[in-house]
N, C-alpha and C positions, 0 to 999 in steps of 0.2 A: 373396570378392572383390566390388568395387560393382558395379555396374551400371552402365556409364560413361552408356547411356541414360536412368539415374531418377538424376540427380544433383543435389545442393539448388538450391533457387529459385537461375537465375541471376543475379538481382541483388543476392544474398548477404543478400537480407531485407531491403530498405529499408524496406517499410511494416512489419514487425515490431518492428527497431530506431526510426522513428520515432517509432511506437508506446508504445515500451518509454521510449522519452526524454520525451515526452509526459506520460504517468500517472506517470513517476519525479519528474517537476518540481510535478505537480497535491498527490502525496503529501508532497513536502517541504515543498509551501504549507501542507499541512494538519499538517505536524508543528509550521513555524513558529508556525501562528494561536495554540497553545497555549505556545508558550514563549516568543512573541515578549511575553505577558505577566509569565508569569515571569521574563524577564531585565529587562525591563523597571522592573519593581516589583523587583528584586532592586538593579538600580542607583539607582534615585531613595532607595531605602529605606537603603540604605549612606551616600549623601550626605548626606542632608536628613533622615533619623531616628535614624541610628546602629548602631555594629554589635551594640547587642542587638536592633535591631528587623531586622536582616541574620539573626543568628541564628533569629529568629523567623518569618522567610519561609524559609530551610531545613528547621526544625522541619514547616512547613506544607506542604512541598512534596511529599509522597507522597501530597497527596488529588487531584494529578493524575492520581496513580497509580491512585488509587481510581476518579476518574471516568474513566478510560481501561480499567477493565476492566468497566466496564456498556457503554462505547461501541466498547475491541477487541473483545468476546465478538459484538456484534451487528456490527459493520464487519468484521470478516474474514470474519466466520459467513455475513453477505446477498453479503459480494464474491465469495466461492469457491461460493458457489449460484449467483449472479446470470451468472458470469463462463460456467460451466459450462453454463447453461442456453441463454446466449448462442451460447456453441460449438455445444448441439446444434438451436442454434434453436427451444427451450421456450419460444415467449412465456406461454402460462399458467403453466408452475413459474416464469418471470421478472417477473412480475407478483405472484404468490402471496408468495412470500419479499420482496417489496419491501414490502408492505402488512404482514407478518408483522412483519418490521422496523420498521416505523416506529410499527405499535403497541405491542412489544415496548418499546422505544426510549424510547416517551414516557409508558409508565406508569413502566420501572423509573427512570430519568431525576427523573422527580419525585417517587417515593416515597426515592431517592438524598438528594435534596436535602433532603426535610422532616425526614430521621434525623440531617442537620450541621448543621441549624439549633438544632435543638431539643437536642440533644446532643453540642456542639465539643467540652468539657471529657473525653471518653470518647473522642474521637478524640484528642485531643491527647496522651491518655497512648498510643493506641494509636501513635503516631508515634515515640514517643519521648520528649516532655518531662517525663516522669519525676524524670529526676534533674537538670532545669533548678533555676532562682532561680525563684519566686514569682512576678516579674514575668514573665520569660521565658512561664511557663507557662500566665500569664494574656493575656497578648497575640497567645499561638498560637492558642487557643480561639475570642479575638474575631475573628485572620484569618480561624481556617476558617469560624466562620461565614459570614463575607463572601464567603467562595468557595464554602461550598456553597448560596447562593443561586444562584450562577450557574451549577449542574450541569446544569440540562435543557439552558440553548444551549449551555453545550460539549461534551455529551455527542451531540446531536443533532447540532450541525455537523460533527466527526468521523464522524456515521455517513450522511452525505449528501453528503459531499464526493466519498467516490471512486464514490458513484453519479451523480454529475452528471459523472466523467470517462469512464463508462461510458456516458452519454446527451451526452457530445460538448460537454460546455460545458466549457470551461478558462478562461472570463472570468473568472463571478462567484468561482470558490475565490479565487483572485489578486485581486479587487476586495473580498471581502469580508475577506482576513487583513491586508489593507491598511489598508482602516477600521477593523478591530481592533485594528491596533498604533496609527493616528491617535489612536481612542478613548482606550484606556487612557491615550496620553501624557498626553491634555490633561484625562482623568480624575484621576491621579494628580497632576498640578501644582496642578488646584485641589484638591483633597484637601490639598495638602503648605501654598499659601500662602493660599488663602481659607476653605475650611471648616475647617480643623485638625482632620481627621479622625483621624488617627494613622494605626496598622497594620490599623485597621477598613475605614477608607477606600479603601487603597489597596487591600484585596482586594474591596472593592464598587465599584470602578472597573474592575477586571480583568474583572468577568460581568458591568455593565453590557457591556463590549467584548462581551462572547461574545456578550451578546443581540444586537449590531449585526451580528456575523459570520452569525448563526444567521438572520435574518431575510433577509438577502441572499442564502444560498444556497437558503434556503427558495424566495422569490419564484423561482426556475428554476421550478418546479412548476406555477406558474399560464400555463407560454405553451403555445400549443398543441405539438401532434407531439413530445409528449417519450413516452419507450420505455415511461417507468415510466408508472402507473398506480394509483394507492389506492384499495382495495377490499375489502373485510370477507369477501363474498362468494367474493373468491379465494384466502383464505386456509386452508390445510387444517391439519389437527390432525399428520398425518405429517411437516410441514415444522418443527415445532420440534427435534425431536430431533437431524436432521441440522446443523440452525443452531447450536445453541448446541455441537454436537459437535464444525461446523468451527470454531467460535469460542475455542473451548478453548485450543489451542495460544497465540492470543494473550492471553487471560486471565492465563494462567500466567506471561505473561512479563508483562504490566501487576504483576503480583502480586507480584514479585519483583521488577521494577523499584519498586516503594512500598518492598518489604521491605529493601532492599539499605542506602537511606540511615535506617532505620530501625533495623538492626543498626548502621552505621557511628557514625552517632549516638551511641546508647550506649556504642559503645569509645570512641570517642575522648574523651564528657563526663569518661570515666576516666581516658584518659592524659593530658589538656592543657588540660579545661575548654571553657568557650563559647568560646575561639581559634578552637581545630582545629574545633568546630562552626561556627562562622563562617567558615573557612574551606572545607570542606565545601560550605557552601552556595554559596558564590560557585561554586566550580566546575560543581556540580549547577546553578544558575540560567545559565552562560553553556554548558553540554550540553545544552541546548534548544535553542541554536542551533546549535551545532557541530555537534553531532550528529546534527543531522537531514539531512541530504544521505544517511550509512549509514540510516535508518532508512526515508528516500523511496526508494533504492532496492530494501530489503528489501520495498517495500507494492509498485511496482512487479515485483519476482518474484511477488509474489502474483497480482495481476490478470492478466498478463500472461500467468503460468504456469498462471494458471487457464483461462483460455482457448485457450491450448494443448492443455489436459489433457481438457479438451471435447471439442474438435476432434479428438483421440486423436491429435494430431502430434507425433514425437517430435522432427522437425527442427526443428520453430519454439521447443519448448522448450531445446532444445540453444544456439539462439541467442537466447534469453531469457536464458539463464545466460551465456554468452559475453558479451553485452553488458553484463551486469551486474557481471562479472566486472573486466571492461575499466574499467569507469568508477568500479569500488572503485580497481582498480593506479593508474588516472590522476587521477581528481577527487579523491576521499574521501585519498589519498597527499598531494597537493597541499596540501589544504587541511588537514590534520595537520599539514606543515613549516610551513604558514603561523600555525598557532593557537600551538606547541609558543614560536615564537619571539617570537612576540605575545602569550607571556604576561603578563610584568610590566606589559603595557598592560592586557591585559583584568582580571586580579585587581584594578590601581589603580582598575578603575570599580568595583568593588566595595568595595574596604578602601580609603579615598584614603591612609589613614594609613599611615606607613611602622614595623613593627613584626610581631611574632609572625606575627600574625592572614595580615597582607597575603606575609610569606615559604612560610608553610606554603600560600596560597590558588595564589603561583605554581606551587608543586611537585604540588599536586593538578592543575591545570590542563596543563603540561607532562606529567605521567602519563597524562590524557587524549587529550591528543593524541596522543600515542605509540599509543595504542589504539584509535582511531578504523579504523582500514583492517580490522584483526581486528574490531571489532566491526561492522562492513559488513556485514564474511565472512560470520560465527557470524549475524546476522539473516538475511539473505540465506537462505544455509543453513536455519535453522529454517520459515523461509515455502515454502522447495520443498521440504523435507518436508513441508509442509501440503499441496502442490495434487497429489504425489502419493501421498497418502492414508498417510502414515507419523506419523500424527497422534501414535502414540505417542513418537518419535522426535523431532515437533518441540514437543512437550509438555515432551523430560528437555534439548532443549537451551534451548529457553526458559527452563528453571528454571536452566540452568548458567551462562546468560550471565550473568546478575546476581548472583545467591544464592550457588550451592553452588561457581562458582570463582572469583569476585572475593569474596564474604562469607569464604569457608573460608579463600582466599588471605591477606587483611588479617587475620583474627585469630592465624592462625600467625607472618605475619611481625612482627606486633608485638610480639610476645613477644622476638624477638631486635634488632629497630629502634626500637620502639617508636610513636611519630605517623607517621616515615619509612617503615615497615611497610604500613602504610597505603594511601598514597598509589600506593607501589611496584605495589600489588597491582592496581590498576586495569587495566597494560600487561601485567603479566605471568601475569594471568589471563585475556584475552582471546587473546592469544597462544597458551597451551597451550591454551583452548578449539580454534582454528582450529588448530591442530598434531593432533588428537583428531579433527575433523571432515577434515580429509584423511586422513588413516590409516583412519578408518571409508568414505570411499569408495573408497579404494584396494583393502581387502582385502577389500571386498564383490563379488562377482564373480557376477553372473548366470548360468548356464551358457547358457541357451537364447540369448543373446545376444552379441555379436560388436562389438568396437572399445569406444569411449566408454560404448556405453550399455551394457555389463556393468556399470557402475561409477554408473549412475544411479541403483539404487534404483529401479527403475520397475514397477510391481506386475506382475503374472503376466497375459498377454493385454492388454497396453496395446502401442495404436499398431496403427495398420497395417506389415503388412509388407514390407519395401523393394521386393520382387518384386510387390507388389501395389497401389503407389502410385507416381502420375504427377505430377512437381512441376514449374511454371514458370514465369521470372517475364515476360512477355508487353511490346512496348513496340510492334510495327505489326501491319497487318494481317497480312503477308507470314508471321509467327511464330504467328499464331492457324491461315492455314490449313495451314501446318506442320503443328501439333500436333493440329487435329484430323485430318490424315491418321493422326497418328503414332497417337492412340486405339483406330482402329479396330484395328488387327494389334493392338494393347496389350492390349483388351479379349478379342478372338478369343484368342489365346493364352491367355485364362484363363479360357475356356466361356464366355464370352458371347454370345449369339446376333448373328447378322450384323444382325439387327435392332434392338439393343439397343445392339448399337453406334454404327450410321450416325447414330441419336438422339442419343448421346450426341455423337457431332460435326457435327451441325444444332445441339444445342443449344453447345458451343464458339464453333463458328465465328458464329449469331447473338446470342449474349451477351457473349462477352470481343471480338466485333467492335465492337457493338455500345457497350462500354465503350471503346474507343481511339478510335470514330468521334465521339462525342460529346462521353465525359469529359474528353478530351483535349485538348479543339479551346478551352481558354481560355486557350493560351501561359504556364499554368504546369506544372512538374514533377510528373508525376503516374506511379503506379505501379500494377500490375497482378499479383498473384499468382492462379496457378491451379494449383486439385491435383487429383484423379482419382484414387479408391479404389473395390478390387471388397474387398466382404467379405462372405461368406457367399453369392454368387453375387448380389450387390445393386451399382449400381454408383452412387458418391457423385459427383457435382461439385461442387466450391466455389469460387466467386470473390470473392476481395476485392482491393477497392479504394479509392485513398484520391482519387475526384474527387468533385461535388455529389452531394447523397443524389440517388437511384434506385430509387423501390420498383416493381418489377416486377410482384407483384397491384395495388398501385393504379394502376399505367401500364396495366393489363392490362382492368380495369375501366373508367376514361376510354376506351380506345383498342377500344371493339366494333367490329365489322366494321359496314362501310358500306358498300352496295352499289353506291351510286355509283363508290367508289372500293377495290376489293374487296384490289386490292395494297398497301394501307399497313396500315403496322406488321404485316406480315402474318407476320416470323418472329419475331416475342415472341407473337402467338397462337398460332404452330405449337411453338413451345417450351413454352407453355402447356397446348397439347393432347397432348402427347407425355409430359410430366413426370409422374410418380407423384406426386411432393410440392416443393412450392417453398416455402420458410421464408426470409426477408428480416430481417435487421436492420439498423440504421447505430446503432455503437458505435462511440463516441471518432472520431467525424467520418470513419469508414471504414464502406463499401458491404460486405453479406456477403451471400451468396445461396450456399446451396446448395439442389442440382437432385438428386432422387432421379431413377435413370432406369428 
């Protein structure tokens, strides 16, 4: 039975879901920056070049694929370090993996790029255009080259973006995917009516954009008091193994997200010719846009969940997926009945012409949308198996989302639908994925554990235990000296010494006071969580909060004793003097302090 006393934050998580809203919006900017090109160039290339050069940006379109698993392998890899370290307050592991990252990042990055420069024609059969026309085949070779000049900024900007969400900036992601889409437009126009650049052009308009995006979120780097730091010297040899290990799981789905239109490709050049290929593409070029709202939420479980999983909170992960959950049934729902019916508009930016190409582009497109909320799910899903550590787990669904049941799906059902086959197979492999992932948390039952969390999947000794942690969410005074009365008997009841205690509610009542008397006081909406854990006879504080940054060693340092004036700031020294270990962060524009005591 609960604990009616240790009952979740009573504000039901406002600074977590804020939080969760926050990084889910930074990560959909960052899905947009790279497709807001590819649709882009998908549509100018459909009007103004035609649909063999529409085919030809389909054909091309898996080397996002490709440069998204040099930059998911390192963007998930540094986030689930970064996120983790943050939770335990590792500034040196959070310093080390960022620097790890950005070296890692920007050799593989350019050694990426000089292998699609020098040899398009070997990626271009690897894509698929095999069994294209001559021309086809030669105008793919000349996009990727064009695109894989621009692999270092897009591969870079994706692996920098959700660390600048992690270091509290959500301007430049949003100010730089903006200038990217500006770029390209006015890239691509004069490509199409001054230089007559062809389909060369327009994919050398697209990574000029990356460079403007890659440069903007870069410059965050250069202003003082940012978390991160680059440094060769804090880089250790033990941090890659784990990086590229959390990286994996996203790799595999980058991997299979290249694979998937790669396979399709092929069938369909068999059932219906360059149509259905060009149909194809259109869809695949407007699921860069669509589709990223499922996919910002899926990166948002990541970070979110990873920080969580630091913190060893099971409650905050509990409402990490709850929120997440919520804004798949509500948003990602909404915005499926609005694509599904906005078909025939969005195919005509693509095929303007009425015929094969443009009937087959609406029914792929309407397929997708159908699929959209499932494929939320099934990501979502695959990323919290990554933060708690079912690495394997979110390895086979990563490969299932794309590959092994939308690939397996479309070749079985063509055989009796034929192109209709196809398309079908989009909603109704996504579907039986998320029908497969409920039935595996269902019938997954933890023993040692009790309600929900039998059913999480949550490794062997994760979390504190309910009996052993103090959660709440704080908004006056009058609720801090509550609760630090309540600590004391909290802690006593669990062998804490009466000394160990009363510290622990000195340091309450002068920090989370301390945060209402101040943080407070700018007449905007501000919130306060605080938890209390004894483990192993050790007892945690943590506070976070979302008012001005607050560092409490550099307040600590500025604020020496003055013997003129010997009672100011006198209980952040006495808290200081009391504390075994004080570790400070401000992540995503929230104060974190935990207090060993």
């Amino acid at each position: 039975m609960k604990n009616e006393e240790n009952h979740a934050l009573s504000g039901d998580g406002v600074i977590i879901r804020k939080l969760f809203q926050r990084t889910m919006i930074t990560m959909l900017i960052a899905e947009l920056s790279g497709g807001a090109t590819a649709i882009i160039d998908g549509i100018l290339v459909g009007r103004y070049l035609g649909a063999t050069a529409l085919a030809v940006s389909g054909l091309g379109s898996p080397y996002y694929s490709v440069a998204s698993i040099v930059s998911g392998i390192l963007m998930v890899g540094s986030t689930n370090m970064c996120t983790k370290a943050i939770g335990k307050g590792d500034r040196e592991g959070l310093n080390g993996t960022f620097s790890l990252t950005i070296a890692l990042g920007a050799s593989l990055a350019c050694l990426l790029a000089l292998c699609g420069v020098i040899m398009p024609q070997q990626f271009a059969l690897l894509f698929g255009a095999k069994g294209a026309t001559e021309e086809v085949f030669t105008q793919t070779a000349a996009y990727l080259r064009g695109l894989f000049l621009g692999a270092p900024a897009f591969i870079m900007y994706v692996i920098l973006t959700p660390i600048l969400q992690l270091d509290g900036d959500t301007v430049r992601p949003k100010l730089a995917s903006l200038v990217c889409a500006l770029t390209d437009v006015v890239g691509d126009l004069l490509n199409i009516f001054v230089f007559h650049g062809g389909i060369f052009g327009m994919a050398l308009a697209s990574s000029l954009s990356h460079y403007t995006a890659f440069l903007i979120v870069a410059s965050h780097f250069l202003k003082k008091g940012s978390l991160f730091r680059f440094s060769f010297g804090s880089i250790r040899a033990g941090m890659v193994s784990p990086l590229l290990k959390d990286g994996l799981p996203r790799a595999t789905c980058m991997l299979s997200r290249g694979l998937l239109p790669i396979l399709l490709n092929t069938l369909l050049l068999r059932l219906a010719g360059d149509a259905a290929v060009t149909a194809l593409s259109s869809m695949i070029n407007s699921s860069f846009i669509v589709g990223a709202l499922g996919w910002g939420i899926g990166g948002a479980v990541l970070i979110m969940g990873g920080m969580m999983v630091g913190e060893q909170d099971v409650n905050g992960l509990k409402l990490v997926m709850k929120t997440a959950l919520t804004d798949i049934l509500i948003g990602v729902s909404a915005l499926a009945a609005a694509v599904f019916f906005a078909a025939p508009l969005i195919a005509s930016l693509f095929v303007p012409e009425a015929g094969a190409a443009q009937s087959m582009s609406i029914a792929f497109i309407r397929s997708y949308a159908i699929c959209l909320p499932f494929l939320a799910f099934n990501v979502s899903m695959a990323n919290y198996m990554q933060v708690v550590s079912r690495t394997f787990d979110a390895n086979v669904v990563n490969i299932c989302i794309e590959v092994v049941f939308t690939a397996a799906t479309a070749y079985l059902l063509s055989t009796f639908f034929g192109v209709s086959g196809v398309w079908i197979a989009y909603a109704a492999a996504q579907a039986e994925l998320t029908l497969f992932l409920v039935l595996r948390m269902l019938l997954s039952k933890a023993p040692t554990r009790s309600g929900l969390e039998r059913h999480m999947l949550l490794p062997n000794g994760f979390g504190i235990p309910e009996k052993d942690r103090l959660e709440r969410s704080l908004h006056t005074t009058d609720e801090v000296v509550a609760l630090s009365a309540k600590v004391v008997s909290f802690c006593k009841e669990r062998g804490i010494s009466s000394r160990e205690a009363n510290r622990l509610a000195l340091c309450i009542e002068e920090m989370a006071g301390n945060v209402i008397e101040h943080g407070f006081d700018d007449g905007k909406p501000h919130h306060l969580d605080v938890r209390v854990m004894v483990k192993d006879g050790t007892v945690i504080l943590r506070l976070r909060d979302d008012c001005r940054k607050f560092d409490l060693r550099e307040k600590t340092e500025k604020w020496k004793f003055n013997p003129e004036h010997p009672e100011k700031n006198i209980g952040i020294r006495m808290v200081m003097g009391v504390a075994k270990d004080v570790v400070y962060t401000n992540t995503m524009n929230t104060n974190n302090l935990i207090i060993t005591v």
